[in-house]
C-alpha positions in Angstrom: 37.8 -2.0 -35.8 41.5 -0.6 -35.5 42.7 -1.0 -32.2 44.8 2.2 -31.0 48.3 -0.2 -29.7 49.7 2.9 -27.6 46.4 3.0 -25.7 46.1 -1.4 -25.5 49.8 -1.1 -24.0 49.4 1.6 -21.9 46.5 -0.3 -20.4 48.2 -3.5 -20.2 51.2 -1.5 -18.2 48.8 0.4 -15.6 50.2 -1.8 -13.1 54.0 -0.6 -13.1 56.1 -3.8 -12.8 57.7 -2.8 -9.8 54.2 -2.7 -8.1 53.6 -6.0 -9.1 57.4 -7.3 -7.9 57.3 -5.4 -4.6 53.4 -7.0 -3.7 54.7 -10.5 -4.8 57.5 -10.5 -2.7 55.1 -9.8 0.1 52.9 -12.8 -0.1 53.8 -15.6 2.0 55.9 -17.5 -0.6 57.5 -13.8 -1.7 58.7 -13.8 1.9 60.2 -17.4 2.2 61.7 -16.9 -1.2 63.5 -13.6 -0.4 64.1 -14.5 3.1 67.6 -16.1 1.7 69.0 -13.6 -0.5 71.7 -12.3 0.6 72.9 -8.6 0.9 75.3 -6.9 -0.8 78.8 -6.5 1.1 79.0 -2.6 2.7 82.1 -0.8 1.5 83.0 0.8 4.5 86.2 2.4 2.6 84.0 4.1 -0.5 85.6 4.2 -3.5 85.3 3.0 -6.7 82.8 -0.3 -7.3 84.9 -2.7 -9.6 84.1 -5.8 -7.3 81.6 -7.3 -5.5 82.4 -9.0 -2.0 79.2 -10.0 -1.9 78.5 -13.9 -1.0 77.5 -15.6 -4.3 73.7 -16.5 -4.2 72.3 -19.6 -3.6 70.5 -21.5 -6.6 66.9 -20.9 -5.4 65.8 -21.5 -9.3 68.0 -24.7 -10.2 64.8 -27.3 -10.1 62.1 -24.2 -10.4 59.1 -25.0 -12.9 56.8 -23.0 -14.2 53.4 -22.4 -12.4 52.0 -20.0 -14.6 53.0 -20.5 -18.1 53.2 -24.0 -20.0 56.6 -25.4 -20.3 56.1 -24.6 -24.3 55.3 -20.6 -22.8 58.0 -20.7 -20.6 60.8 -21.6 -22.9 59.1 -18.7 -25.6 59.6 -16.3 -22.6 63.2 -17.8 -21.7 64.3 -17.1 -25.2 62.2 -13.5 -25.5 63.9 -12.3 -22.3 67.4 -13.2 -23.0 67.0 -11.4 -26.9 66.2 -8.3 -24.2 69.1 -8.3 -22.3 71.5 -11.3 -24.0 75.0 -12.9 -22.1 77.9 -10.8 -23.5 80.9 -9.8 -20.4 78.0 -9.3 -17.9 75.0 -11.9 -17.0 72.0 -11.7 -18.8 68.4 -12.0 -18.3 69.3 -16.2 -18.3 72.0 -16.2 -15.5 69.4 -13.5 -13.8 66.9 -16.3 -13.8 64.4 -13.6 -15.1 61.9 -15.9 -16.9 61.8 -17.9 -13.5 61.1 -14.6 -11.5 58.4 -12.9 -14.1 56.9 -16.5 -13.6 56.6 -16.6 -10.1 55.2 -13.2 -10.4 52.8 -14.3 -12.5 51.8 -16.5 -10.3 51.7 -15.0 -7.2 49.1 -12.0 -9.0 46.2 -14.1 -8.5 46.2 -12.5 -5.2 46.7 -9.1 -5.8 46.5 -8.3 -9.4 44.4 -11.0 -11.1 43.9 -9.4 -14.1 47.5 -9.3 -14.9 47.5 -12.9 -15.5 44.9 -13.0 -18.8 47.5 -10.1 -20.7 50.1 -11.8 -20.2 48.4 -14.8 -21.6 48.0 -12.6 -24.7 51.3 -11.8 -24.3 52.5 -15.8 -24.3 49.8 -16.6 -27.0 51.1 -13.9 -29.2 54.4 -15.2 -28.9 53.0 -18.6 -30.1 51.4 -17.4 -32.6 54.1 -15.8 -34.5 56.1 -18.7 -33.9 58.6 -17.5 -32.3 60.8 -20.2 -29.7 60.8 -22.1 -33.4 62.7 -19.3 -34.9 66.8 -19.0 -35.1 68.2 -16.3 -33.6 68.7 -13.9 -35.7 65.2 -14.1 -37.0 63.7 -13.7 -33.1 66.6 -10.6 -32.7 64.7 -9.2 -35.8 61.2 -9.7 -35.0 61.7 -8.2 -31.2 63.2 -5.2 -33.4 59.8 -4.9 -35.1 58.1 -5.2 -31.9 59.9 -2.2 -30.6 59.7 0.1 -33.4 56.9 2.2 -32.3 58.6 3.2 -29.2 60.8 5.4 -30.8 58.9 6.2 -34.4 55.3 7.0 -33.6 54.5 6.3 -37.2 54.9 2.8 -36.9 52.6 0.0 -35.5 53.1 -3.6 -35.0 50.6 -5.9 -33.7 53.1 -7.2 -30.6 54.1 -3.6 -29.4 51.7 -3.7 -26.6 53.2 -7.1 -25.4 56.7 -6.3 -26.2 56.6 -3.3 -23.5 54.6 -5.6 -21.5 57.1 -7.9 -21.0 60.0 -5.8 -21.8 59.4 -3.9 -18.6 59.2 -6.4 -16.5 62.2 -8.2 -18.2 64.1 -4.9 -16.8 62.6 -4.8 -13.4 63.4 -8.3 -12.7 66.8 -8.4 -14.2 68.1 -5.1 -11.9 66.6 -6.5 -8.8 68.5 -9.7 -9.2 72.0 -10.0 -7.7 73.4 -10.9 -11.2 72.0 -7.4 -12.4 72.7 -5.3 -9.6 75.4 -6.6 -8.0 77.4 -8.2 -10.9 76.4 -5.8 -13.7 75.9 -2.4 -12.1 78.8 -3.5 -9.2 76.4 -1.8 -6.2 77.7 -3.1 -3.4 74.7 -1.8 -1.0 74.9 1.3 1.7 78.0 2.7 2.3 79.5 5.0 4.9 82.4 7.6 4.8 84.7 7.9 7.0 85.6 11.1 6.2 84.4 13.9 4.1 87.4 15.0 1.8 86.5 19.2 0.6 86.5 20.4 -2.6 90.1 20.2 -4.1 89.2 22.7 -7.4 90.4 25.7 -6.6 87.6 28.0 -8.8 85.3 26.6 -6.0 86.5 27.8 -3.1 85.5 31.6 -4.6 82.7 33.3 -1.9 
């Protein structure tokens, strides 16, 4: 029987990834873990965002090993994730420690969202199966490439789309809610107040 890969990845997605973030950072080791991050700096003046003040974080993730995937899943994911969003002039999903965090999501969803945990074994034995952490990069660039297709040609279909945006948005979640993606890629440098409130200096706007 043909399985319908838009409707398998939809359903493999009805948990939204921030969901799952936001209810694993609220179990009792989500807490202790975010307890020490710190915040972004306040830019009191406004302005433009070129640099972050903020205090660089502490390596929560140097010694971290896995506790939901196998060390053989882990480093398939480590390689998948950085293919997503690679190292160029801005960290990516490595420095972001975003296979560490999706793990420790993982994890944490045999309290709130068990059946999370048996797709994205699918996910990790798919990975396996194609062989993936054994290719070169250029082949793994490629093979995500197929993966994705279908998102933007509905005519095609590829067996790993459904675990592709599986992981893929989780990949993005993680990565913008880590100080390396927020802070040192988007340069948010948390709330800010004005001082003032400059008017409207174009003069075609100041017409009643």
């Amino acid at each position: 029987m043909e399985v319908d890969e838009n409707r398998e990845s939809d359903s493999m997605t009805r948990r939204d990834a921030a969901w799952m973030i936001a209810r694993a950072l609220a179990t009792p080791a989500g807490l202790a873990l975010a307890s020490g991050w710190p915040g972004a700096a306040q830019n009191a003046g406004g302005g433009a965002m070129r640099h972050s003040n903020a205090p660089p974080e502490r390596d929560r993730w140097k010694d971290y090993r896995p506790k939901f995937f196998t060390i053989a899943q882990f480093g398939a994911l480590r390689m998948f994730t950085q293919v997503l969003i690679p190292t160029d002039e801005t960290p990516g999903a490595r420095e972001a420690h975003v296979p560490e965090f999706i793990d420790f999501v993982l994890n944490a969803a045999a309290e709130y969202a068990p059946e999370m945990q048996p797709q994205w074994q699918k996910a990790a034995d798919y990975l396996d199966s194609v062989g993936f952490a054994g290719m070169n990069a250029a082949n793994q660039e490629a093979l995500v490439a197929e993966m994705a297709a279908p998102e933007t040609d509905p005519n095609k279909t590829h067996a790993g789309f459904p675990f592709y945006r599986l992981m893929k948005e989780m990949t993005v979640r993680a990565y913008y809610t880590s100080r390396a993606g927020l802070v040192e890629n988007l340069g948010y440098q948390g709330y800010a107040y004005l001082t003032e409130f400059p008017g409207c200096n174009h003069p075609e706007h100041h017409k009643v």
